[in-house]
N, C-alpha and C positions, 0 to 999 in steps of 0.2 A: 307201616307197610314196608316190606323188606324191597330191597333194590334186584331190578334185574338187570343180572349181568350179560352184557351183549360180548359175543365175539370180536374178537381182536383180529380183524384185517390184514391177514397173511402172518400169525402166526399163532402155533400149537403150544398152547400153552403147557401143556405137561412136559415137551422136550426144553422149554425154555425154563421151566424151572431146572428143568436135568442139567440141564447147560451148565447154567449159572453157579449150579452145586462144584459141579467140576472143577470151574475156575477158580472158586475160593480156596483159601488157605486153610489147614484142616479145623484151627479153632472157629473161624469163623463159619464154615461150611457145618459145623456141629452147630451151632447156635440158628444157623438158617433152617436146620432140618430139624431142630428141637421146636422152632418156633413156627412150626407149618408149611416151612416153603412156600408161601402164596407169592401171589404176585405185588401184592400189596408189602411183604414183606422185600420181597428182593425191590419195589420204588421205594421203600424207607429208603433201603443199603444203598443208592445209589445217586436218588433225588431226581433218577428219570420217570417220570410219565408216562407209563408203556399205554398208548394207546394204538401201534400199528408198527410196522414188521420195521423199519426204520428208527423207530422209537425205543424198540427190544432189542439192537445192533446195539444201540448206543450206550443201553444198561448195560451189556454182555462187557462192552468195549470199557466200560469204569470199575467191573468187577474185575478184566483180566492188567488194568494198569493197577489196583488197590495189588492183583494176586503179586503184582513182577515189585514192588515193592516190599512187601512181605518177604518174599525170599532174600531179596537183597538185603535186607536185616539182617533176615539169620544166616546169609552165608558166613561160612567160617572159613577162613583164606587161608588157615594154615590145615582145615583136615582133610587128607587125602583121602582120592578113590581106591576101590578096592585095584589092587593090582592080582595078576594069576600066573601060574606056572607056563613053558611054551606048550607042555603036555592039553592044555585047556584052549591052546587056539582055533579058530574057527577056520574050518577049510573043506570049501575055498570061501574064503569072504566075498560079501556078499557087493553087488555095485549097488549103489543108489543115489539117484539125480531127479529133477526133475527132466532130465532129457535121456533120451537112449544111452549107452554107452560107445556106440560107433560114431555116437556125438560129441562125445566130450574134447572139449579143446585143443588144438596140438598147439605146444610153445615153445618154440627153439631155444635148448638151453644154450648155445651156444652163443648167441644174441640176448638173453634174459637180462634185465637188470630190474630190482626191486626197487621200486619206488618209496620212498620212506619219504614224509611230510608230517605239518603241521607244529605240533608245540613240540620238538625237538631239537638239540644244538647243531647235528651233521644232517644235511638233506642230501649229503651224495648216496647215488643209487650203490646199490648191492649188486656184485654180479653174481652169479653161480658158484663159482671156484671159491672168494669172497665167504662165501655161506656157509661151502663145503668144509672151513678151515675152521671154523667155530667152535666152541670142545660142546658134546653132542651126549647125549642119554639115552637108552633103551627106556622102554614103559608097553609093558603088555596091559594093557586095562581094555576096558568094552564099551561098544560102541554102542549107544540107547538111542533107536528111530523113534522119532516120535509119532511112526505108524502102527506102533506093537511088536517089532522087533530086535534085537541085539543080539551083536558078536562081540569076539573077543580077537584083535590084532595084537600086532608087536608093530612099534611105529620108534624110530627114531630120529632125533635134532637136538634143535637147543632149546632150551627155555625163554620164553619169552620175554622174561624179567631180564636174565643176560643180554638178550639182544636191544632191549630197552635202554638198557644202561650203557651198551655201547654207542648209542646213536644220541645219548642226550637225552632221551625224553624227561617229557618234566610230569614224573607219577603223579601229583597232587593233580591231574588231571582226570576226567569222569572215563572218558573213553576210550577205547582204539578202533579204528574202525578199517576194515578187509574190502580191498576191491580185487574180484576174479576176472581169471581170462573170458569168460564165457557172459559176463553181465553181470552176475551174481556177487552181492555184498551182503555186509553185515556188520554190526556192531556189538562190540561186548563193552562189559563194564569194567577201569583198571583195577579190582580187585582180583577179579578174575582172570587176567593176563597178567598177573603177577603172582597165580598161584603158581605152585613148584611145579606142580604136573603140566601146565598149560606151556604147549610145544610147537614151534615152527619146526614140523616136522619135514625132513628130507627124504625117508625110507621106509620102508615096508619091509616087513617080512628081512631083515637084510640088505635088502635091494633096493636099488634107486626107483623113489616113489613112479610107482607107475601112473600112467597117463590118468586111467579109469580112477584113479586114490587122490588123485591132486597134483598130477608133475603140475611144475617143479617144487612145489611145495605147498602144503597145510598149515592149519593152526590145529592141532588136537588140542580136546579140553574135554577129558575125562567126565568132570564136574558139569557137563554141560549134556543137555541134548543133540544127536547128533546134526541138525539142521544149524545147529549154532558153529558150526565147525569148518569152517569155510574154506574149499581147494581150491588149484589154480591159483595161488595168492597170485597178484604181479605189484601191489599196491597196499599202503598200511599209512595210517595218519594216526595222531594223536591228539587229540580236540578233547573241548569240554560241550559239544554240540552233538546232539543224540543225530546221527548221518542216517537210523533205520536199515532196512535190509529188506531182501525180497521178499521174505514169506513174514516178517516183523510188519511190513507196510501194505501185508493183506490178512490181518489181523491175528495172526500165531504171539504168544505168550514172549515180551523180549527178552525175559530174564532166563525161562527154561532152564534153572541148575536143577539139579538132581539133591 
């Protein structure tokens, strides 16, 4: 006598399969979609029990930490992103926050000083001028929203690896992690702040980063999504303890390289 299958308690099974597709890594998302995409497939891949909408978060939420592993594999810390001509810039670039833009933060550079902590040798703050003195790179590369969008800026600073190794830190360490004027933080992993391209960016366009961009400063990270790229720095630590980030710690992808 074949079984019947009851409905699952707030949730559509067809989009949870879709879901779940998404989240995987391409080998494995081939093997899920070779092997039926059922639901019974995606509780092997996971070892949850989807019986109710609660249930299906929690697969979702072990498919998208298998995904941020997976990349973290294959990232490759020395290949760069595509860089572009200034002819290919986007103009006017676009603002994107989760707040308005006549929201965004105001921070007196004049009184700024960057907080630097954790597994590092100098915990003296940064001032502005301090920052400004740093030997500094151009990089036009593009910015990829993780809403279906991207542009193409010109952003300069220093590298993050310089700035690391000015202050001490001890790289054998997992993470760095971003606190902004406005609440907003984030975590990356030290591969990735130690790639060439990954920028404590100062400027825009030429010009001192505007307010709407991140005064008094950014981390740009090409290799990254652009939600992983946190403005307004005022704060930076260096831990081997995953500190999470706003939209990481409401369930977005942590690793998000490209």
């Amino acid at each position: 006598m074949s079984r019947i299958r009851k409905p699952i308690p707030g949730v559509d099974r067809k989009l949870l399969i879709k879901d779940a597709a998404k989240l995987m890594p391409a080998p494995t998302r081939r093997a899920f979609l070779r092997g039926g995409a059922s639901l019974g497939a995606l509780t092997f891949l996971t070892g949850c029990d989807i019986v109710d909408g609660i249930s299906a978060e929690k697969a979702l939420r072990k498919i998208s930490h298998f995904n941020d592993g997976a990349q973290a594999w294959l990232f490759n810390p020395n290949k760069l992103a595509p860089t572009y001509p200034e002819s290919a810039i986007t103009k006017p670039f676009p603002f994107n926050a989760y707040y308005q833009e006549d929201e965004a933060p105001v921070v007196d550079g004049a009184t700024f000083q960057l907080e630097v902590g954790g597994l590092i040798d100098n915990k003296e703050p940064w001032t502005l001028e301090r920052l400004y003195a740093l030997p500094q790179e151009t990089q036009i590369t593009r910015h990829i929203c993780i809403e279906g969008w991207s542009a193409i800026g010109k952003w300069t600073g220093v590298r993050l690896s310089e700035f690391l190794r000015r202050i001490g830190a001890d790289t054998r360490a997992k993470y760095v992690w971003f606190q902004c004027a406005e609440g907003y933080s984030n975590t990356i992993d030290m591969p990735t702040a130690l790639h060439p391209q990954t920028q404590l960016t100062f400027k825009f366009a030429d010009e001192i980063l505007p307010r709407k961009y991140g005064f008094p400063m950014k981390c740009r990270m090409p290799t990254k999504l652009g939600f992983k790229n946190p403005k307004n720095v005022i704060a930076m630590h260096v831990t081997n303890k995953d500190l999470g980030g706003y939209w990481e710690d409401q369930g977005y992808n942590w690793f998000s390289g490209l």
